[in-house]
Residue, then its C-alpha position, 0 to 999 in steps of 0.5 A: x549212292x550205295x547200292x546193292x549189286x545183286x539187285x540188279x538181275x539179267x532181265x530186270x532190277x528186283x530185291x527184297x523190300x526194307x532189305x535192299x529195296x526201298x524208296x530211295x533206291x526206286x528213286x534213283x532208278x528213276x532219275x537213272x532211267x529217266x537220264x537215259x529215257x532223255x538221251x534216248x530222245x524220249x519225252x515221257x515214260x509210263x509207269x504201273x504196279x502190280x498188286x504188291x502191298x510196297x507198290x505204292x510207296x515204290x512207284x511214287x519214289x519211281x515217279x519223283x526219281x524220273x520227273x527230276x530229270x524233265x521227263x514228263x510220267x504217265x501213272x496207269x495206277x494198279x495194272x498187269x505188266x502187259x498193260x505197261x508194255x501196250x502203252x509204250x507199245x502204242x504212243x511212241x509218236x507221242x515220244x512215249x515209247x519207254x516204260x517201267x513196271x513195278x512188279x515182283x512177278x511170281x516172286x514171294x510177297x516181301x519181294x518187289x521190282x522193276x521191269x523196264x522198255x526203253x525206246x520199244x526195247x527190253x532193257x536188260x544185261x548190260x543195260x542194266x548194269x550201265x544203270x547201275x553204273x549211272x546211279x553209283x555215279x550219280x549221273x543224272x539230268x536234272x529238269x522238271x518233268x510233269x506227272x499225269x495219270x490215264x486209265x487205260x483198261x477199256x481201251x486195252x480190253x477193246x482191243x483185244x476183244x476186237x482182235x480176237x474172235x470166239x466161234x461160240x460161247x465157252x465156260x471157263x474157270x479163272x485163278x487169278x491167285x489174288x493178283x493184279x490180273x484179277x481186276x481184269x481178266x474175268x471182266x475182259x473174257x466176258x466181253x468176249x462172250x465167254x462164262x466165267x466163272x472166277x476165283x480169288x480175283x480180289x487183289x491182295x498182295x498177302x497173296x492169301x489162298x496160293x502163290x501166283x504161279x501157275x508153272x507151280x503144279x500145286x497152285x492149279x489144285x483149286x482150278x482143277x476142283x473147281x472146273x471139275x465141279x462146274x463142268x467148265x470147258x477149261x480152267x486158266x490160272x494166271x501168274x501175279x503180273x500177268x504175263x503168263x497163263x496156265x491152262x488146265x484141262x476139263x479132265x484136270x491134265x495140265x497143259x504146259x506153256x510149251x505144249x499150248x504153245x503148239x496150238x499157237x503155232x499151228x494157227x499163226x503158220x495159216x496166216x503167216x506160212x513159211x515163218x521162222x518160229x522161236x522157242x526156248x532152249x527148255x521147251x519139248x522135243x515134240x516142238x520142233x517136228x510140229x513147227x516144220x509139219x506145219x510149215x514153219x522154221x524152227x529156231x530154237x534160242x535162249x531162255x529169257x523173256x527179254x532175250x526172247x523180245x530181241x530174238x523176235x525183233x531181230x528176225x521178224x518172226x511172228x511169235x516166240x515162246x518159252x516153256x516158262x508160259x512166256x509167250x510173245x505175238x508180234x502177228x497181230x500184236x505187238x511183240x509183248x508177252x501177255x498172259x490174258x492176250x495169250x489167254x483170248x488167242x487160245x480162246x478162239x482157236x478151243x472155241x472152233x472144236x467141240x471137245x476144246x479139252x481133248x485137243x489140248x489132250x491130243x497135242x504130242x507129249x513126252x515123259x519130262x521132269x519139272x525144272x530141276x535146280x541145283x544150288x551153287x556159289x555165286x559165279x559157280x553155275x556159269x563155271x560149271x557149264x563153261x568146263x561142261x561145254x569144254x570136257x563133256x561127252x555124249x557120244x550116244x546124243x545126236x547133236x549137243x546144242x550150246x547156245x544156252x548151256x547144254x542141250x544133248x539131244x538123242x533120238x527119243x528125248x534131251x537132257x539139258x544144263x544151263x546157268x540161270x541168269x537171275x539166280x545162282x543155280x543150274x537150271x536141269x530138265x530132262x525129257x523122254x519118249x517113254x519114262x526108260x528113255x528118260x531115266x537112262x537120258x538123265x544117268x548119261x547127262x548127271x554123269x557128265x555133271x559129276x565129273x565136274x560138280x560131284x557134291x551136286x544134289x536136287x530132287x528129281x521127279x517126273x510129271 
């Protein structure tokens, strides 16, 4: 079977449909996965799909591809990613503990893709490399599996409204950016007894008012109207597969994933003290001296939600986030990341305070930019870091941390390069106490990159 390597990403398998993804490549991602899925002594694998118009057609070739090799399928139909991931989470004794998600995630829409749990493990690096290899050899079991289907939507709701409590009502507007969370989420915060009012939650795989990512700040405008104009409490925007959660304030401020994040940490260390909080190499400063003052141990790892899941499971750690808005409970749940159990979590912590918006407002901030990406020749990102990690110099940082590229650390901000892992670009943020701390932060690391990379070119700004 020819197949496209580049389609074959760090944390997942994801193309462009009709370019170089289509029903024979899903198939045989299913009869790889499916040969793997046996080994790994499974008997059944669950599969779902977004709200992506190629879903159906990829999702039955997914199907046929696993049932070939005698593993039974499970088809929860049109569900968020999260709700895949509590299957497989939750019927492991039933040997179906394995998933796949059909999802393009936040990409644009002629995009599609697979995300993948084998056994109760993210499948990602070089597992997904050995699938590749697998399907390149075509070396496949071969059986007869069944195929069923189960709506799991009211029990995944029940769950999360017994888990999570509201003090009192709240009024919140929800932005679903016609993804697949629309067929849920403003269902399941009223069953936890909140208003809501909601915008663009018919499904639509044109995607027809706004992209759904809401890390893009220009995809919250229509949530930041809207709650300003209903006198909602709070504004939640989630992304296409919801598995992650924007938050925007009653004033319009956005609340980034890493600053929500110190809400979530701050409640889960009075259950669980003492506990060894993750975090991701791209998250606020601020986070760390908030983690040790309310009693936990920071840990600070790389980006990367699979890379996160495993993090968590190695240590034991109650939650991990990433600034990305990825954010994973194992207290109370089961090490996923889930935007709208994020969503009730946030919830009941904002419903215990008169002014949830002015908590949110008080949390510690700094002056950062967005992500800042600069475009490179495949290969040549992870190149650039490596000659970094080996020539640069910071003598004025208080510690440069390498674990995920380079954070130089100063007294009063970072600055940070890393390659990304599914895109051939450097990744690049930078962060201050004050807008002087920044700007002279950012001169002494862009200094270093030019020895290295003196043609690179992006546009900064702060927000």
């Amino acid at each position: 079977m020819q197949v496209d390597a580049s389609i074959f990403k760090a944390y997942d398998i994801r193309g462009v449909v009709g370019r170089n993804l289509d029903e024979a490549v899903a198939e045989h991602i299913g009869r790889a996965f499916g040969t793997e899925a046996l080994k790994a002594g499974e008997r059944a694998v669950v599969v779902g799909r977004d709200g992506r118009l190629s879903g159906p057609m990829l999702v039955a070739a997914l199907a046929k591809g696993l049932r070939s090799t005698g593993i039974d399928v499970v088809d929860l139909g049109m569900v968020t990613t999260p709700m895949t991931y509590y299957v497989a989470a939750t019927r492991g004794k039933h040997g179906c503990h394995s998933c796949i998600m059909v999802t393009g995630s936040h990409n644009p829409k002629d995009y599609n893709g697979f995300k993948m749990v084998l056994a109760g493990r993210a499948v990602y690096g070089e597992e997904i490399q050995g699938l590749m290899r697998r399907i390149q050899a075509e070396d496949y079991s071969s059986g007869k599996g069944r195929y069923g289907q189960m709506d799991i939507v009211a029990e995944y709701t029940k769950r999360i409204v017994k888990d999570c409590k509201l003090a009192r009502p709240m009024k919140v507007v929800v932005d679903s950016g016609n993804g697949i969370p629309g067929a849920s989420a403003p269902a399941i915060l009223r069953a936890m007894g909140c208003e809501v009012i909601d915008i663009y939650s018919k499904v639509d795989g044109d995607f027809p008012n706004h992209h759904p990512d809401p890390s893009k700040l220009e995809n919250l405008e229509d949530l930041k109207k809207i709650v300003h104009a209903t006198g909602a409490e709070l504004g939640l925007a989630f992304d296409g597969d919801g598995d992650r959660l924007g938050i925007v304030t009653a004033d319009g401020k956005v609340i980034m994933p890493d600053r929500q994040y110190m809400l979530l940490v701050k409640d889960v260390l009075t259950r669980v003290p003492g506990a060894q909080i993750i975090y991701d190499v791209k998250c606020t400063q601020r986070l760390k001296p908030w983690i040790e003052q309310h009693g936990g141990k920071a840990l600070m790892w790389k980006t990367g939600h699979s890379l996160a899941k495993a993090k968590l499971k190695e240590t034991g750690a109650p939650i991990a986030g990433e600034l990305s808005g990825h954010i994973f409970f194992a207290e109370r749940w089961y090490g996923f990341d889930d935007g709208m159990y994020t969503a009730a979590r946030m919830l009941e912590i904002l419903s215990r305070v008169a002014d949830p918006s002015a908590l949110l407002n008080s949390l510690p901030d700094s002056v950062n930019t967005p992500e800042l990406n600069i475009a490179c020749a495949e290969g040549e990102h992870h190149a650039i870091v490596a000659k970094l990690q080996e020539v640069a110099e910071f003598p004025n940082a208080q510690e440069v941390v390498t674990i995920d590229g380079l954070r130089v650390e100063y007294a009063d901000g970072f600055g940070l390069i890393r390659a990304s892992n599914t895109t051939p670009v450097l990744v690049l943020r930078f962060e201050g106490h004050t807008q002087a701390a920044l700007e002279r932060i950012q001169a002494e690391v862009l200094a270093q990159l030019v020895r290295v990379k003196p043609d690179y070119s992006f546009q900064a700004s702060a927000h």
